[in-house]
One Martini backbone bead per residue (centre of mass of N, CA, C, O) as a GRO file, in nm:
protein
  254
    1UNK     BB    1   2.818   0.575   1.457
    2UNK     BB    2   2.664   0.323   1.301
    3UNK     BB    3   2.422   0.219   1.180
    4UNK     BB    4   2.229  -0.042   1.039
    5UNK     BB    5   2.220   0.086   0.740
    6UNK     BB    6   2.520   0.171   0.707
    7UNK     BB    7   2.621  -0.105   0.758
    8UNK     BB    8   2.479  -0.239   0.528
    9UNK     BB    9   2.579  -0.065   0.305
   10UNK     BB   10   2.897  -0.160   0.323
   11UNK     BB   11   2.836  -0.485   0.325
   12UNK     BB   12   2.716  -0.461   0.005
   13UNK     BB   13   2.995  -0.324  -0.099
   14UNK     BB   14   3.176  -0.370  -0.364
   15UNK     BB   15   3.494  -0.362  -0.451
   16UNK     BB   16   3.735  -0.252  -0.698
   17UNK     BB   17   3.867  -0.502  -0.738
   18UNK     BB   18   3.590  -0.715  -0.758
   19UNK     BB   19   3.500  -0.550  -1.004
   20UNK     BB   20   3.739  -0.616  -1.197
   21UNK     BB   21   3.672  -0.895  -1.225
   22UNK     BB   22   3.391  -0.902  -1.307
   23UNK     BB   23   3.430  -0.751  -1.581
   24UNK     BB   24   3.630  -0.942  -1.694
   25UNK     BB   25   3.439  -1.181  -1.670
   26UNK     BB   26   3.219  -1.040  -1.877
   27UNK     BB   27   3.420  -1.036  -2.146
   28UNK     BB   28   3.524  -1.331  -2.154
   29UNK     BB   29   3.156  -1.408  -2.148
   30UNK     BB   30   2.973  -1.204  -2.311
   31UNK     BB   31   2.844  -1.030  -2.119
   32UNK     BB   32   2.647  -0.803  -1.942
   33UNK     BB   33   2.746  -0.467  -1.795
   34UNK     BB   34   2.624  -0.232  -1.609
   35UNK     BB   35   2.755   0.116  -1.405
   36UNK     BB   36   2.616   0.357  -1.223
   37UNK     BB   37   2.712   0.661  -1.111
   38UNK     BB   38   2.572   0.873  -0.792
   39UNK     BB   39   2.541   1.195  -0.680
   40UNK     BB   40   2.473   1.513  -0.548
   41UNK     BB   41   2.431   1.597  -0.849
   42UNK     BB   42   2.145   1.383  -0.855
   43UNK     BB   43   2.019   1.456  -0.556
   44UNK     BB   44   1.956   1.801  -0.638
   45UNK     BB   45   1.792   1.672  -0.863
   46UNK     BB   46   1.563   1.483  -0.728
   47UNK     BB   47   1.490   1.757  -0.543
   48UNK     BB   48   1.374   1.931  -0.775
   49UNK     BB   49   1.168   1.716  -0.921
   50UNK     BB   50   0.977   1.705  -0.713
   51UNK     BB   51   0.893   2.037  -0.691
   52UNK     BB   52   0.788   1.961  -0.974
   53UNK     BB   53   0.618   1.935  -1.271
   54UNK     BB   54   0.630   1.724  -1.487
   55UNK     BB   55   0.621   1.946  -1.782
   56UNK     BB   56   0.827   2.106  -1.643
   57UNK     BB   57   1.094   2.315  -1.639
   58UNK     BB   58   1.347   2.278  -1.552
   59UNK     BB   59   1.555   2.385  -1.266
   60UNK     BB   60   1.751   2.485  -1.041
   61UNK     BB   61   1.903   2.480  -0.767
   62UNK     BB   62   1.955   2.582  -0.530
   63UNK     BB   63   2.237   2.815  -0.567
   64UNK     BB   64   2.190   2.792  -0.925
   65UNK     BB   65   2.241   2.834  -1.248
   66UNK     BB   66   2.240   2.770  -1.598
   67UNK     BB   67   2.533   2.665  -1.642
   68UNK     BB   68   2.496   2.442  -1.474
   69UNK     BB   69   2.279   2.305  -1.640
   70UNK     BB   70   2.485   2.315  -1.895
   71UNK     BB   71   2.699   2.099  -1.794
   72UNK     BB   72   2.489   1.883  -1.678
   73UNK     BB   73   2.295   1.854  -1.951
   74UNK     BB   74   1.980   1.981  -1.847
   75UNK     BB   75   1.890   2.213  -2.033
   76UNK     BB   76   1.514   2.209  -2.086
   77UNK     BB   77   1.449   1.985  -1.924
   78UNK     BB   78   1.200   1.781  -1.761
   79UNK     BB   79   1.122   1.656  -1.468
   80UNK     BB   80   1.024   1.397  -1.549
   81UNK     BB   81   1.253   1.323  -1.786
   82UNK     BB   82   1.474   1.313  -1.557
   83UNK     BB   83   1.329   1.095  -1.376
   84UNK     BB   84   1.324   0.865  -1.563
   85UNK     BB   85   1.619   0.861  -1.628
   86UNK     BB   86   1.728   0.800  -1.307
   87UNK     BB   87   1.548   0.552  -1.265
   88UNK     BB   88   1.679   0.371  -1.469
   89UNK     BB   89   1.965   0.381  -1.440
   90UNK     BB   90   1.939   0.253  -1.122
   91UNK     BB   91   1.735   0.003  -1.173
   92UNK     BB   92   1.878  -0.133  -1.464
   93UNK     BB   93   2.126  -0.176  -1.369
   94UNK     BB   94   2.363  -0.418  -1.252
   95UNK     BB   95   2.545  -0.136  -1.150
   96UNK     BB   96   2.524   0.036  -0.840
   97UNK     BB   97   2.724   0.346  -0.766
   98UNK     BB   98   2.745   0.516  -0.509
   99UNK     BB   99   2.829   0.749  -0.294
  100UNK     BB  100   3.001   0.645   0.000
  101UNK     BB  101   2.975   0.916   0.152
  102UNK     BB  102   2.653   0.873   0.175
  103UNK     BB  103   2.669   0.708   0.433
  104UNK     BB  104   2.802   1.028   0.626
  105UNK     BB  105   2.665   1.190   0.397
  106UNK     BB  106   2.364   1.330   0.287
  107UNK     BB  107   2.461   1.517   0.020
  108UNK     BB  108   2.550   1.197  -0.120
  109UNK     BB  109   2.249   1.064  -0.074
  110UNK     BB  110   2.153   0.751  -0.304
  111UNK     BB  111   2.017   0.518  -0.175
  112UNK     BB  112   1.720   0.647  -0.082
  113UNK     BB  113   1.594   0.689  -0.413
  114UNK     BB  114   1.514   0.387  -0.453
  115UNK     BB  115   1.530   0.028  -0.433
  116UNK     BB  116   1.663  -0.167  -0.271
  117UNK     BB  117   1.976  -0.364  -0.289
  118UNK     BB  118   2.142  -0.568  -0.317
  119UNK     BB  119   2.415  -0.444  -0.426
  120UNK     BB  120   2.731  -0.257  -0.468
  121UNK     BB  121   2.958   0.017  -0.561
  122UNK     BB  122   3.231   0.120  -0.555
  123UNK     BB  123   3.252   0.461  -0.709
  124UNK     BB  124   3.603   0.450  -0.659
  125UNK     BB  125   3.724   0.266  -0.895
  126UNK     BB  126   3.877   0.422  -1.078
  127UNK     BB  127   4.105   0.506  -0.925
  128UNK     BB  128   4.178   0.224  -0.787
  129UNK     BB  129   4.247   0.164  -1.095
  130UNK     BB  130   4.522   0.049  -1.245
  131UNK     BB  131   4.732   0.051  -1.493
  132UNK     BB  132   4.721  -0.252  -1.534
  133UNK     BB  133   4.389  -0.295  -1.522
  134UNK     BB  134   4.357  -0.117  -1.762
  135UNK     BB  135   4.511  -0.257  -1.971
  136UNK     BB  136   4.356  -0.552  -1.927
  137UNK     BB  137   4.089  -0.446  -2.028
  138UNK     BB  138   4.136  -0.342  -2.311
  139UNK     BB  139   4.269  -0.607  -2.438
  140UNK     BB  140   4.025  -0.792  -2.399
  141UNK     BB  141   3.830  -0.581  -2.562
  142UNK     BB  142   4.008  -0.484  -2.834
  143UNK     BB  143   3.740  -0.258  -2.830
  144UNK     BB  144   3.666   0.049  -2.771
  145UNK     BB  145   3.446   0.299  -2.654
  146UNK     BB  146   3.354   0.646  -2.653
  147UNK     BB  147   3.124   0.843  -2.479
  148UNK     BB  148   3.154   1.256  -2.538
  149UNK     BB  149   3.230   1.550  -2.549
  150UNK     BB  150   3.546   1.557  -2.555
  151UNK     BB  151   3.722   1.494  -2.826
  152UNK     BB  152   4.016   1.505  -2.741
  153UNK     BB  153   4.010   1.300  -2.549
  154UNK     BB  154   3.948   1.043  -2.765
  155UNK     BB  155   4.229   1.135  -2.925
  156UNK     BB  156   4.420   1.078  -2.680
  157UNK     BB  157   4.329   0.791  -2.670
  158UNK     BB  158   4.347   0.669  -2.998
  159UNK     BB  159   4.633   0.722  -2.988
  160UNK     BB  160   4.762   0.561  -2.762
  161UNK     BB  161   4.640   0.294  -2.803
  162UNK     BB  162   4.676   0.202  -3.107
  163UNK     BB  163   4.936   0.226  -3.058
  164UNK     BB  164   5.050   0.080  -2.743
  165UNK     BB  165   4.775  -0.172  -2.740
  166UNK     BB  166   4.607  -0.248  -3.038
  167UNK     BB  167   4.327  -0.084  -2.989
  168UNK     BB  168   4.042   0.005  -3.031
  169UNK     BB  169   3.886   0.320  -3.109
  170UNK     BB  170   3.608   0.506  -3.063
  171UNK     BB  171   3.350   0.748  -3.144
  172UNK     BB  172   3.121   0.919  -2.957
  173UNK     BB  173   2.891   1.233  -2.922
  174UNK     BB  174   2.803   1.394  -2.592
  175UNK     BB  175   2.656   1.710  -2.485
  176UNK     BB  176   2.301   1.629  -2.457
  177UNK     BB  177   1.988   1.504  -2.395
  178UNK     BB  178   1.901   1.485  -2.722
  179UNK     BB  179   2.134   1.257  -2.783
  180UNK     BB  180   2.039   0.960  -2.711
  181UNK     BB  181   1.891   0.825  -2.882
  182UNK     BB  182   2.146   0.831  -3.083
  183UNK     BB  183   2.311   0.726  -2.980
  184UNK     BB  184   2.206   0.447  -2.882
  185UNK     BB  185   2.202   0.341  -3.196
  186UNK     BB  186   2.511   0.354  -3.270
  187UNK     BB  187   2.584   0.174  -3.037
  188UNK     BB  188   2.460  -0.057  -3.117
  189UNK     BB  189   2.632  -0.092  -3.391
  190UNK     BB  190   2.857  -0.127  -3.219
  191UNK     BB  191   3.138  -0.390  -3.144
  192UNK     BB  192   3.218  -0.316  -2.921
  193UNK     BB  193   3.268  -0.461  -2.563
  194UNK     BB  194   3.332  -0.174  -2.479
  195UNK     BB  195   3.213   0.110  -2.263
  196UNK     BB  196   3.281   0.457  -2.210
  197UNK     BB  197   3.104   0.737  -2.010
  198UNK     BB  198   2.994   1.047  -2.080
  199UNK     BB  199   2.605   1.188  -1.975
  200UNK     BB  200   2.541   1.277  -1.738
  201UNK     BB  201   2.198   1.268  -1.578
  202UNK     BB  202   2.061   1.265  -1.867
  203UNK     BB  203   2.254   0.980  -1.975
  204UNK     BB  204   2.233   0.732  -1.777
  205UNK     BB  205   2.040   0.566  -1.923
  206UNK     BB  206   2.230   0.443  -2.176
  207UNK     BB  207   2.359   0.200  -2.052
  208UNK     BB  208   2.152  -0.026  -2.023
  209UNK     BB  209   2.108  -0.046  -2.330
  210UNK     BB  210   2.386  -0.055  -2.458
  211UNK     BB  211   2.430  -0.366  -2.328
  212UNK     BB  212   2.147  -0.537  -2.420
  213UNK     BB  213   2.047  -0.407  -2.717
  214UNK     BB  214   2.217  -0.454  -2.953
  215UNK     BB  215   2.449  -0.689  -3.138
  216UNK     BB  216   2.606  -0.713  -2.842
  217UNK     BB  217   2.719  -0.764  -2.562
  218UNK     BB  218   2.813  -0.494  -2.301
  219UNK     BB  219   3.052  -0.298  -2.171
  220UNK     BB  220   2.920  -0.023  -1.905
  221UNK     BB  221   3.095   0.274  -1.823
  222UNK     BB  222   3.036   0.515  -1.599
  223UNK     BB  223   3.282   0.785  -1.598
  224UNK     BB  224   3.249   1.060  -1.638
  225UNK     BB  225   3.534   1.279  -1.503
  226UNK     BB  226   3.728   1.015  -1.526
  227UNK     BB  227   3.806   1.011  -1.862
  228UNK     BB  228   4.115   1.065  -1.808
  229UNK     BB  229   4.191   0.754  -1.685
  230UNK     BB  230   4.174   0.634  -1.967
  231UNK     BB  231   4.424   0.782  -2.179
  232UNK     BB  232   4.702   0.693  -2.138
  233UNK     BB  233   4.908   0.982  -2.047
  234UNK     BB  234   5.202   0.740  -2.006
  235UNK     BB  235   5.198   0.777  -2.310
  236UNK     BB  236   5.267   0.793  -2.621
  237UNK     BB  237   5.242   0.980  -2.932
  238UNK     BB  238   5.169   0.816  -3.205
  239UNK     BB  239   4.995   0.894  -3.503
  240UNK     BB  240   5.115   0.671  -3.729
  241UNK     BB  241   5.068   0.419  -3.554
  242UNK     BB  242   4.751   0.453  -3.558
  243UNK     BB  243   4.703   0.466  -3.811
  244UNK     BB  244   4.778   0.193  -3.918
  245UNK     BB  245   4.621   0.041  -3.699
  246UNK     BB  246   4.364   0.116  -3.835
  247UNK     BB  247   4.361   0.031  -4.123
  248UNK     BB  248   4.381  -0.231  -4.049
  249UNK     BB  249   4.121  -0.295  -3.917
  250UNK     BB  250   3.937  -0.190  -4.150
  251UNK     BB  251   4.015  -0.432  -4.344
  252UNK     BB  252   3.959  -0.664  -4.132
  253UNK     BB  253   3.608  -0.540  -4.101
  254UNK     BB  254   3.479  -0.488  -4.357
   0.00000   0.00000   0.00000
């Protein structure tokens, strides 16, 4: 049986199709929006950095060596510095997506980590949203960013979509918690109206500035390992066509 704040926070999580609403009437109103999503693995570092002293570095949680450290990008950060950016990046975005799942599973509740909000978004938007509603979203958007470690994803992403929705991808890679002030640089000068990112747990803080802070505001949505649910994969790569569609838009944009 649910308590009275497992109901609580049911009652205020934003459904995926509502967010999907919310986000679209963003993009067609100019308005800025960030969504930040985290979980598990946000939690098991939340309670490592209480353990240890401000400029301390970090160390792996029980029973994780430094690969672990090395993936999740958080390698050589000190614990202070990853504290300070997971409580922007969850109290600054306009939009907080925790793991629905702790909501009845202790090991994924990052809801008690912050100070409670007005309402939350069902952090399985990503899955939730249908290839019709990703499809409108890009178009709307006519331009998107994709910020990422993995080039092959991005170049995925720019073959399909310049050549088959006619839309705009630019691409910043992001590796490790060090690339952050740069990449939000960049991102800010960066025209895209739309930003799909994935920056790791020290990473998510760069959503909400590059959000509000550009030269326009932008909708920045923290994507992590679901960015290959937008590469639009059930898509031809037409690469001439794409090349094409890339020189007209530089053309036209210069």
């Amino acid at each position: 049986m649910l308590t009275p704040q497992q109901l609580k926070w049911c009652l205020k999580t934003i459904s995926a199709n509502a967010f999907f609403i919310m986000v679209m009437d963003a993009l067609r109103s100019n308005q800025a929006l960030s969504c930040i999503r985290m979980a598990d693995g946000e939690k098991m570092l939340m309670e490592q950095v209480s353990k240890q002293k401000f400029n301390e570095v970090l160390t792996p949680p029980e029973g994780y060596g430094q690969d672990w450290m090395k993936t999740y990008g958080v390698e050589g950060i000190t614990a202070g510095e990853l504290k300070m950016r997971l409580t922007i990046a969850a109290t600054q975005c306009s939009h907080f997506a925790p793991s629905i799942t702790g909501i009845h599973d202790p090991k994924y509740n990052v809801y008690k980590l912050w100070t409670e909000r007005e309402f939350f978004v069902d952090n399985f938007w990503m899955e939730a949203w249908t290839r019709e509603q990703k499809t409108d979203l890009f178009k709307q958007a006519g331009h998107v960013l994709l910020i990422h470690r993995n080039a092959s994803t991005a170049d995925s992403m720019q073959l399909r979509v310049q050549a088959n929705l006619g839309v705009k991808v630019h691409y910043i890679p992001l590796n490790n918690w060090r690339q952050c002030p740069e990449v939000i640089e960049k991102a800010h000068e960066n025209k895209a109206s739309l930003v799909l990112f994935s920056g790791g747990p020290a990473g998510k803080y760069i959503g909400p500035q590059i959000a509000t802070e550009g030269i326009r505001p932008k909708i920045v949505l923290d994507v992590g390992h679901g960015a290959d649910l937008f590469t639009f994969s059930h898509l031809p790569i037409d690469r001439p066509k794409a090349e094409a569609f890339h020189a007209r838009w530089a053309a036209a944009n210069h």
